[in-house]
C-alpha positions as CSV (number, residue, x, y, z in Angstrom):
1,X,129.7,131.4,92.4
2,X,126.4,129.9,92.6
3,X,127.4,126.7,94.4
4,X,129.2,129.3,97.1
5,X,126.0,130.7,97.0
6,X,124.6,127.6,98.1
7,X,126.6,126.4,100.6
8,X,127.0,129.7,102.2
9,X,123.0,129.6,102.6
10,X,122.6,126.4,103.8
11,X,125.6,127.2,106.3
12,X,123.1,130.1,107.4
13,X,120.0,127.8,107.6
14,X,121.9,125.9,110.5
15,X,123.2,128.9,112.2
16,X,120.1,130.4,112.4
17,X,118.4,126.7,113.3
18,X,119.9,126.9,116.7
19,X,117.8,130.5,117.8
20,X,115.4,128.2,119.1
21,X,117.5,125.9,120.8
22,X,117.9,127.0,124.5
23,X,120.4,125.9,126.3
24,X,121.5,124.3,128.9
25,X,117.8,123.0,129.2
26,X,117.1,123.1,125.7
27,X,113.3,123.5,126.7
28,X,113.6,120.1,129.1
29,X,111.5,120.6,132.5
30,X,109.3,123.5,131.6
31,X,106.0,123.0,131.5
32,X,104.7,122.6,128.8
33,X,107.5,121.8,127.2
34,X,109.0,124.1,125.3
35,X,112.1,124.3,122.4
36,X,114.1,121.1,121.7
37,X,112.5,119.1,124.3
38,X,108.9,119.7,122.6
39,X,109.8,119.2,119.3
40,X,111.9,115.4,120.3
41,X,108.5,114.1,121.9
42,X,106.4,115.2,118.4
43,X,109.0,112.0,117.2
44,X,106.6,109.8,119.5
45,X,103.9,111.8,119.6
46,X,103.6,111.9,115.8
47,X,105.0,108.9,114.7
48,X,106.5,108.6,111.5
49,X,108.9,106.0,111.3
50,X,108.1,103.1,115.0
51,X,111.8,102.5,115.3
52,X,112.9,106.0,115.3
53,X,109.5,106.7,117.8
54,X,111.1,104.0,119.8
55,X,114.7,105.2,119.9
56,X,113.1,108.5,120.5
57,X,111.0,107.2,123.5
58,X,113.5,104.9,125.0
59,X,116.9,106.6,124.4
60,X,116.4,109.9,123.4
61,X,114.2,111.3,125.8
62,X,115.8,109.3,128.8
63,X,118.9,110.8,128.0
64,X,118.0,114.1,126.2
65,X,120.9,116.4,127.9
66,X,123.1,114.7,126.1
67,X,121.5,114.1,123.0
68,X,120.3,117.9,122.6
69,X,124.0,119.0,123.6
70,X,125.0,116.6,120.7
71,X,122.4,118.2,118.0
72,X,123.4,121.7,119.4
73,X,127.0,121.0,118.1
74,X,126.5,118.9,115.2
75,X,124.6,121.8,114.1
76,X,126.8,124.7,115.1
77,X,129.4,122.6,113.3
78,X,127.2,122.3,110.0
79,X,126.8,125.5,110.0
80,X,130.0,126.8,110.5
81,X,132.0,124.5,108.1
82,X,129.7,125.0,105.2
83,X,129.4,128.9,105.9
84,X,133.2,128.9,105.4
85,X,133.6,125.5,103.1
86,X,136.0,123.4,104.8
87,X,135.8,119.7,104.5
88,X,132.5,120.3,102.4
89,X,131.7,116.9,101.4
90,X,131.8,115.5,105.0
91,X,129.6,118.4,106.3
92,X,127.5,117.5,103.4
93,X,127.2,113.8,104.9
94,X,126.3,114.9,107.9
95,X,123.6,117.2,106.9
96,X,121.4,114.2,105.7
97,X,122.0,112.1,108.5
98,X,121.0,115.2,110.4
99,X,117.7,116.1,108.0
100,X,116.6,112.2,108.1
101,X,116.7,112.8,112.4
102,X,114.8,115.9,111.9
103,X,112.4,114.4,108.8
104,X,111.8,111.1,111.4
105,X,111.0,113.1,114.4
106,X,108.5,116.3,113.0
107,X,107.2,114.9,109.0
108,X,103.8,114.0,110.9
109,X,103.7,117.0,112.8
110,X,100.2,118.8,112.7
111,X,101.0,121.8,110.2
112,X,104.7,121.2,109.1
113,X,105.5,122.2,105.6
114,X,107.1,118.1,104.3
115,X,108.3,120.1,101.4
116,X,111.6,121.7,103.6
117,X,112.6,118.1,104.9
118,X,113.1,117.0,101.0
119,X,114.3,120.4,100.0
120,X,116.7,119.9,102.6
121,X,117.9,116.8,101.5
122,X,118.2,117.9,97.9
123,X,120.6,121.1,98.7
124,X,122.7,118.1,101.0
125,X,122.9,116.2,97.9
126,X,123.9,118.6,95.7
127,X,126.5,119.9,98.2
128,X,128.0,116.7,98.4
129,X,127.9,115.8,94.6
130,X,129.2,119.1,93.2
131,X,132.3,119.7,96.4
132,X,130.8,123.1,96.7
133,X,133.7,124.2,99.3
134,X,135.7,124.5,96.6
135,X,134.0,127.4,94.8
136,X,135.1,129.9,97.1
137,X,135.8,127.8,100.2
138,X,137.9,127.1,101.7
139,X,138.4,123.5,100.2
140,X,139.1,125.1,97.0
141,X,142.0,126.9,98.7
142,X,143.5,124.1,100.6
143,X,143.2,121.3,98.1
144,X,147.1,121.9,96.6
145,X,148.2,122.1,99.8
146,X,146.9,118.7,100.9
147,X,147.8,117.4,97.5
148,X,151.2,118.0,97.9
149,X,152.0,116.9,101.3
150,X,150.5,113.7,100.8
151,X,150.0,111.7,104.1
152,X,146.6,110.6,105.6
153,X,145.4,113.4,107.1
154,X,146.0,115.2,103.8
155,X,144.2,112.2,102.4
156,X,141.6,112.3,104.6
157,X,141.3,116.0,103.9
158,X,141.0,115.3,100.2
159,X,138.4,113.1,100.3
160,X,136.2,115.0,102.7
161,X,136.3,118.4,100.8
């Protein structure tokens, strides 16, 4: 129950990440800049790793629509999948590829609390290590089901929850 516990919270913590990500602008062209858009330039502004401050400066921003569209849904996704447990272990993945984007952009940021980027890596970690969709997800449910057809997506299935 606890591990539903868990992942049903950190589903939330996603969910409720996007509030303050505006779209379609996402915070681009006002001035100042506001949302998504001011948060991606504390990545340069506040440097903490140079070739994330560079992809940041030179891809990112150049192209931000597309990048904040893509964070908008890998997000949604995050928090959707792990709210209901379904392929838990991927999601899981995902989350710490997502935290380190996060951690590179804002850990130097004037007043951020560094403690939520490693406690955010820790639930991640503990997601994927225990399989928490299946306590009470819908992993858990599924997993016969996959098992017994056999086949690759089943496979697949398998291995991501």
């Amino acid at each position: 129950m606890l591990l539903a516990v868990c992942r049903v919270t950190v589903g939330l913590l996603w969910i409720q990440n996007l509030s303050w990500k505006h779209p379609p602008g996402f915070g681009n062209k006002s001035d100042p800049p506001q949302d998504l858009y001011a948060w991606t330039l504390k990545g340069v502004d506040n440097e903490v790793f140079a070739p994330w401050a560079w992809l940041v400066e030179h891809v990112i921003i150049p192209n931000f629509a597309v990048f904040a569209w893509g964070a908008f849904a890998i997000e949604a996704c995050l928090g959707a999948f792990l709210l209901v447990g379904l392929a838990t272990r991927l999601w899981a993945l995902v989350g710490l590829v997502q935290t380190t984007a996060i951690t590179f952009s804002v850990l130097n940021t004037p007043n951020e609390w560094f403690w939520s980027y490693f406690l955010m890596y820790a639930v991640h970690l503990a997601l994927l290590a225990t399989a928490a969709g299946r306590a009470y997800g819908v992993d858990g449910a599924l997993r016969p089901l996959w098992r017994q057809r056999g086949g690759r997506l089943s496979r697949i299935l398998l291995a991501a929850s």
